[in-house]
LOKE-6141 format. One record per atom (N, C-alpha, C): residue number from 1; residue in three letters; atom name; x, y, z. Coordinates in steps of 0.001 Angstrom, whole numbers, m for minus. Example, Ala and Ser with C-alpha at 12.3 -4.5 7.8 and 13.67 -1.06 7.14 Angstrom:
2
     i    aa   at        xx        yy        zz
     1   ALA    N     13190     m5690      7800
     1   ALA   CA     12300     m4500      7800
     1   ALA    C     13200     m3300      7800
     2   SER    N     12850     m2250      7080
     2   SER   CA     13670     m1060      7140
     2   SER    C     12900        30      7870
//
This chain:
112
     i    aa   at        xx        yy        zz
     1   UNK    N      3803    m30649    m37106
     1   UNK   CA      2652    m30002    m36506
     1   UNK    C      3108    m29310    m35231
     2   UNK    N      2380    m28128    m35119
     2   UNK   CA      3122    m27506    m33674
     2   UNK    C      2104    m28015    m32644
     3   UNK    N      2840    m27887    m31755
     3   UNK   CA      2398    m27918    m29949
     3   UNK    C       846    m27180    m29910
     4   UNK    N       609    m26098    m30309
     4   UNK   CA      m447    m25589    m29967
     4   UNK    C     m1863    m26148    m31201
     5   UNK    N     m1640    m26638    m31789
     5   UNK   CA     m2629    m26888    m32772
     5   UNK    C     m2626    m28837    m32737
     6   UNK    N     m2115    m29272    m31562
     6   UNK   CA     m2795    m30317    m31084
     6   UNK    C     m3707    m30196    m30445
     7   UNK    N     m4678    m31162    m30236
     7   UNK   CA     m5733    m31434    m29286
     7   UNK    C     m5265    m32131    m27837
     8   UNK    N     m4761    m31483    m27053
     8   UNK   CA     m4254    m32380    m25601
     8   UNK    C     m5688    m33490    m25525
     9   UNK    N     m6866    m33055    m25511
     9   UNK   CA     m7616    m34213    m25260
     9   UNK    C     m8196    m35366    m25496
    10   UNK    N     m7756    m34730    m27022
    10   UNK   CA     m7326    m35934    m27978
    10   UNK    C     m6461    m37143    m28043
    11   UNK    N     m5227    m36470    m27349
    11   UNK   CA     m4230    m37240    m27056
    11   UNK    C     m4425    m38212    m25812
    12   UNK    N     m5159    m37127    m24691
    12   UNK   CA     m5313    m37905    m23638
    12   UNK    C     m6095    m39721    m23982
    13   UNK    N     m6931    m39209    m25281
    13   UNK   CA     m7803    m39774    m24887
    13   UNK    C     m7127    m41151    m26372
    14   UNK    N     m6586    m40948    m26657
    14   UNK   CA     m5686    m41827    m27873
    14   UNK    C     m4784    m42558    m26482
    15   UNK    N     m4136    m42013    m25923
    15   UNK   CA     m3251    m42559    m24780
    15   UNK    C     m4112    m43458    m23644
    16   UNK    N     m5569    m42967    m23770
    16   UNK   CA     m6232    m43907    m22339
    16   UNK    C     m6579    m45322    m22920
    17   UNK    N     m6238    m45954    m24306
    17   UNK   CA     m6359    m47116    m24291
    17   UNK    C     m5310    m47483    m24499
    18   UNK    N     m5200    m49463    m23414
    18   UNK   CA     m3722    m49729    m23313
    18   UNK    C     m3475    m50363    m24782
    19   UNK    N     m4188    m50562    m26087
    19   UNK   CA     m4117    m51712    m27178
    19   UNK    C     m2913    m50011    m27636
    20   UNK    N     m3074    m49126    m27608
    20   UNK   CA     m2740    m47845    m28144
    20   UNK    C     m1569    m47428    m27342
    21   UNK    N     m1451    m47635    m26191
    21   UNK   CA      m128    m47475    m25482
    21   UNK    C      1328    m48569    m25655
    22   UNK    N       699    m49661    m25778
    22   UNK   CA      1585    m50772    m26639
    22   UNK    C      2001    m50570    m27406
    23   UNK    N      1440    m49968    m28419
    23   UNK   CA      1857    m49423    m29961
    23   UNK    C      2850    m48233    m29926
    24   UNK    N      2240    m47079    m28642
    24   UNK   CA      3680    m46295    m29160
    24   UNK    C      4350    m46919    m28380
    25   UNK    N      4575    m47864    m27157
    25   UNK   CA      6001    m48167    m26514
    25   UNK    C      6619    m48926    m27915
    26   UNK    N      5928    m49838    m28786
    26   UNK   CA      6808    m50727    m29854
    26   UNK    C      7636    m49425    m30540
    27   UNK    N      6649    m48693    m31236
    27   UNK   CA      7707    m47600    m32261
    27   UNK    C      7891    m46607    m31075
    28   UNK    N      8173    m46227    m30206
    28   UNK   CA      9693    m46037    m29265
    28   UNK    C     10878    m46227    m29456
    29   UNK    N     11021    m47671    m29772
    29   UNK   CA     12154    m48649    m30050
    29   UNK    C     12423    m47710    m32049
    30   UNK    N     11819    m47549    m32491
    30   UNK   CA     11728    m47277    m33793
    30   UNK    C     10790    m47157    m34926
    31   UNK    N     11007    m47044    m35807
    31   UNK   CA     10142    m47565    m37004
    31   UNK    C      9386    m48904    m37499
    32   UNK    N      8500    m49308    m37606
    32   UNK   CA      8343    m50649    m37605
    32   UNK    C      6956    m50789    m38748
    33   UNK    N      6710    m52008    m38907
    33   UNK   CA      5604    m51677    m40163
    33   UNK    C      4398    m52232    m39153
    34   UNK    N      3210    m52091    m40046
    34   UNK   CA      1922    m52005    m39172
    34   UNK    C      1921    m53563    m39017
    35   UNK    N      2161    m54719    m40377
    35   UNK   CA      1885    m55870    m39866
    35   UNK    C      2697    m56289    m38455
    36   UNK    N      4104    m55701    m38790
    36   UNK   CA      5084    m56319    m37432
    36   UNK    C      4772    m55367    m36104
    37   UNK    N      4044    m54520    m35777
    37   UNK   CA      3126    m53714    m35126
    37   UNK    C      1963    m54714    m34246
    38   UNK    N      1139    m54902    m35274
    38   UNK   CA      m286    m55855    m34901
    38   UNK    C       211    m57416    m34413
    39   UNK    N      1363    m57822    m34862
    39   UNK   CA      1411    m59559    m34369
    39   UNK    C      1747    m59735    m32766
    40   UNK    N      2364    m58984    m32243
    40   UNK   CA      2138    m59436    m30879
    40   UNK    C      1100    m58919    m30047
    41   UNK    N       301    m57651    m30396
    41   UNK   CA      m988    m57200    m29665
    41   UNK    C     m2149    m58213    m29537
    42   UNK    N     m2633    m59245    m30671
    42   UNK   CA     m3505    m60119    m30490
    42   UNK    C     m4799    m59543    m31296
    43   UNK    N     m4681    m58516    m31663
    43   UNK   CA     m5859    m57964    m32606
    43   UNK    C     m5400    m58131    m34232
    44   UNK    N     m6395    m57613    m34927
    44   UNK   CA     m6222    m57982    m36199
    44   UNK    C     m5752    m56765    m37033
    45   UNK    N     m5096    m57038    m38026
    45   UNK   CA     m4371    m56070    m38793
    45   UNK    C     m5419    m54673    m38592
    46   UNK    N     m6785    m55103    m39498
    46   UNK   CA     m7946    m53850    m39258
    46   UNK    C     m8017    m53346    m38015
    47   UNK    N     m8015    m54002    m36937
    47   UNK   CA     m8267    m52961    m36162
    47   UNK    C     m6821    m51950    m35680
    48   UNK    N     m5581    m52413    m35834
    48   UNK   CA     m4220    m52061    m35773
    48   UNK    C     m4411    m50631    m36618
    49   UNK    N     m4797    m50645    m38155
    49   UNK   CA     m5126    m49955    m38473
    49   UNK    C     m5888    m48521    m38760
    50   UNK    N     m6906    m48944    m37935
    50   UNK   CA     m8177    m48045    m37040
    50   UNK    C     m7428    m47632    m35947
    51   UNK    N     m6702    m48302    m35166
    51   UNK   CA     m6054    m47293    m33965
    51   UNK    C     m4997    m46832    m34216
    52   UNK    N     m4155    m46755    m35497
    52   UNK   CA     m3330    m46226    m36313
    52   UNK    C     m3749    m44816    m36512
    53   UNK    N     m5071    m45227    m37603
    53   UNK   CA     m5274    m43674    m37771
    53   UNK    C     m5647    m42308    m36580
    54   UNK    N     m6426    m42938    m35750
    54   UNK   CA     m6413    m42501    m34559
    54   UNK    C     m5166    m41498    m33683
    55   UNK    N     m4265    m42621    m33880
    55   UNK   CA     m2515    m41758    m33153
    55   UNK    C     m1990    m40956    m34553
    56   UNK    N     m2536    m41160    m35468
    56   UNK   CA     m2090    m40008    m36246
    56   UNK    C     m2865    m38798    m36369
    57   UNK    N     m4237    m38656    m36106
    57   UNK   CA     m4540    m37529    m35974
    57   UNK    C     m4577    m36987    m34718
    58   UNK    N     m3660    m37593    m33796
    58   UNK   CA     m3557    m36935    m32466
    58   UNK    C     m1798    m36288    m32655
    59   UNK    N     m1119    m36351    m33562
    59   UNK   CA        55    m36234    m33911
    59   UNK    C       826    m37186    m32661
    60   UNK    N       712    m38431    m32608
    60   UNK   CA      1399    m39498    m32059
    60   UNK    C      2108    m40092    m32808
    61   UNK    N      1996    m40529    m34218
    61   UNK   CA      2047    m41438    m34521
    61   UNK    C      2075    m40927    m36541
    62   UNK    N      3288    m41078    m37000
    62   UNK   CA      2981    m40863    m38620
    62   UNK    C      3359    m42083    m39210
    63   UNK    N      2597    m42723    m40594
    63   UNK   CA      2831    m43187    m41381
    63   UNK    C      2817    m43234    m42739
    64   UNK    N      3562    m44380    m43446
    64   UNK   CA      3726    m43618    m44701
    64   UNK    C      4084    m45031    m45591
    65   UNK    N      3823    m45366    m46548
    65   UNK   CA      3903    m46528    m47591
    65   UNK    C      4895    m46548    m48395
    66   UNK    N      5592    m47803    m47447
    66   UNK   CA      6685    m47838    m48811
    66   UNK    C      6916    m49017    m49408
    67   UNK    N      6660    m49260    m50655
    67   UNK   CA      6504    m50448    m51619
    67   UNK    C      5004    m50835    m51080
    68   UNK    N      4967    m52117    m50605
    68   UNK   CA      3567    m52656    m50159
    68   UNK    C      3604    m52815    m48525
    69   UNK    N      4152    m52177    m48013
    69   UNK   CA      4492    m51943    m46740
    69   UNK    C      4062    m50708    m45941
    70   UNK    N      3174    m50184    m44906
    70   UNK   CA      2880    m49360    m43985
    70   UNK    C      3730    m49414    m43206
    71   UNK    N      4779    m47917    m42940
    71   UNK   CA      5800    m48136    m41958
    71   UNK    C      5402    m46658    m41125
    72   UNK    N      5350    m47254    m40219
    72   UNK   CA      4866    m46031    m38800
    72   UNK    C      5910    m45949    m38075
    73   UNK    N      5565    m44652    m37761
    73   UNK   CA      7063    m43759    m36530
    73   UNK    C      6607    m43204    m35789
    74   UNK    N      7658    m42888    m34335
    74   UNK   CA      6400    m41940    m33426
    74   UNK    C      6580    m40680    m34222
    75   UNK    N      5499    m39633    m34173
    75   UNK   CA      5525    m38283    m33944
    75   UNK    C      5367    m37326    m32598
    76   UNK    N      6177    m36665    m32413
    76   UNK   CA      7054    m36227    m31160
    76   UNK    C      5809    m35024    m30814
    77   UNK    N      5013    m34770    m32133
    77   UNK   CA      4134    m33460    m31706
    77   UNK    C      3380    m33495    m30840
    78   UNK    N      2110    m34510    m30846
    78   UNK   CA      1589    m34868    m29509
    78   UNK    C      1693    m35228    m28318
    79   UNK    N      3285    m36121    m27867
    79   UNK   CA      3839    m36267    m26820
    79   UNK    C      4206    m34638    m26021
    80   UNK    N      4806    m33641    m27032
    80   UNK   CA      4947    m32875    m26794
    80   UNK    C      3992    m31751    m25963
    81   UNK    N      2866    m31831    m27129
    81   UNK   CA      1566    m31230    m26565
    81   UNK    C       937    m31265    m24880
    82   UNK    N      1057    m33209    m24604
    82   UNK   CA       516    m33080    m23025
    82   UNK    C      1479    m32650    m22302
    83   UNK    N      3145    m33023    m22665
    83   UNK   CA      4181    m32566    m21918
    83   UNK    C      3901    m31235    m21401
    84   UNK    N      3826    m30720    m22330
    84   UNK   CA      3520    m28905    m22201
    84   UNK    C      2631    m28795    m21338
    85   UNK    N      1351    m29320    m21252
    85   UNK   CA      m202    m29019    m20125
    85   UNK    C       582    m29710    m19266
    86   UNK    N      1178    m30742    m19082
    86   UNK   CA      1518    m31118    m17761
    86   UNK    C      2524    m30160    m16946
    87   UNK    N      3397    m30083    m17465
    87   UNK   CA      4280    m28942    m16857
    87   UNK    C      3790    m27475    m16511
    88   UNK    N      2621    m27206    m17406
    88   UNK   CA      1904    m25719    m16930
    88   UNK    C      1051    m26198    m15608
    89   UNK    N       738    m27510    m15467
    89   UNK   CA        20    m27424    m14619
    89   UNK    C       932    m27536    m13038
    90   UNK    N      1940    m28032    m13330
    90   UNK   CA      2929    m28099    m12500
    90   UNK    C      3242    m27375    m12128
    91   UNK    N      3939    m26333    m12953
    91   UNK   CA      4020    m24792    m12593
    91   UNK    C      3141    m24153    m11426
    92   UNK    N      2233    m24319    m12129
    92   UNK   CA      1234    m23724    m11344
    92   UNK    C      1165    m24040     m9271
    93   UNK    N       912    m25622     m9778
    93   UNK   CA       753    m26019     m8488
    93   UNK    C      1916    m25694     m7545
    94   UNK    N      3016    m25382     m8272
    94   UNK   CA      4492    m25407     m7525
    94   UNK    C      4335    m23817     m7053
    95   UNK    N      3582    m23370     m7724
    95   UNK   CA      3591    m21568     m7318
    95   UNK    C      2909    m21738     m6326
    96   UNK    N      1401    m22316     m6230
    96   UNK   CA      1056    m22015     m5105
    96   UNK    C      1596    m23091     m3731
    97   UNK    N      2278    m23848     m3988
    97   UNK   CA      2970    m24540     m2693
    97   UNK    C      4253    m23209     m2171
    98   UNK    N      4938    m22927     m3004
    98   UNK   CA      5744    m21785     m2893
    98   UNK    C      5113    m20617     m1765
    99   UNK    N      4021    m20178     m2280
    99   UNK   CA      3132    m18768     m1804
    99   UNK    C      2705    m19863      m212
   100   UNK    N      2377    m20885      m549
   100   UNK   CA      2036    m21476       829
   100   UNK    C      3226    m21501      2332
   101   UNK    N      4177    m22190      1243
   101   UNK   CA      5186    m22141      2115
   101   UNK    C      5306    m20639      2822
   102   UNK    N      5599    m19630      2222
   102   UNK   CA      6310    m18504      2555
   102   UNK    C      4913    m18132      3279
   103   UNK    N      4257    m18223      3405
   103   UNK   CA      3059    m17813      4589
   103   UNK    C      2950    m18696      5589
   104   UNK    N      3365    m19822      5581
   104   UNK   CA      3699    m20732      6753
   104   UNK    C      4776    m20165      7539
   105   UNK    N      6088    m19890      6793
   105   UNK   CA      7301    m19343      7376
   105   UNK    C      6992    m17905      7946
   106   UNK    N      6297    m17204      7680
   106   UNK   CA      6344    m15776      7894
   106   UNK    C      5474    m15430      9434
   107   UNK    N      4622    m16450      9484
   107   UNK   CA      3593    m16855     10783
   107   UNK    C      4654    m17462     12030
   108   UNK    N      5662    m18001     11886
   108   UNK   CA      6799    m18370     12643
   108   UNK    C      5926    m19667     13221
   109   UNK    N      6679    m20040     13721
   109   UNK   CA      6591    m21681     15205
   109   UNK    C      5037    m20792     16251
   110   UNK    N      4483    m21446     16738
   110   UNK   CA      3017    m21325     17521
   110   UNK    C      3261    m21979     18781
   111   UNK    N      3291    m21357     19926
   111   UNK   CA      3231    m22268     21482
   111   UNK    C      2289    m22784     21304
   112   UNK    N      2485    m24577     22001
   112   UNK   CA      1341    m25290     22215
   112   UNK    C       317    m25073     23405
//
């Protein structure tokens, strides 16, 4: 999925719960299946599941069945997505500290 056909607020908002931030730090580490996913969070497979599908339609998070097994991975598209708004917004702010600066400098030192 590309960068622009995520939902950043989607993501934001997949990322503002911590049961969901646990989950991608585990598959960080790698691939892992949903049961070995859900046993140290303290919730139940179903709801593991429900916030599964969730990080996958934010492109966080893909999975895929193999044998009788759900094995989830991160997907890099949505990380990508806020990366991108964050850095435009950065940009930004860095331009106008820039334009600030150089109008501070150009005014010189002021007698007290």
């Amino acid at each position: 999925m590309h960068t622009q056909t995520v939902d950043v607020n989607r993501v934001f908002h997949a990322l503002s719960d911590a049961t969901r931030r646990q989950m991608i730090e585990r598959l960080s580490d790698g691939p892992i299946s949903a049961s070995e996913l859900a046993r140290p969070l303290g919730v139940s497979l179903a709801a593991v599941v429900q916030h599964l599908q969730l990080l996958e339609e934010c492109s966080l998070v893909r999975s895929e069945k193999v044998g009788r097994t759900r094995l989830c991975r991160m997907e890099p598209a949505g990380l990508r997505a806020v990366e991108k708004w964050i850095s435009d917004r950065r940009e930004r702010w860095e331009r106008k500290f820039d334009r600030l600066g150089d109008l501070l400098a150009d005014e010189g030192p002021t007698d007290p």
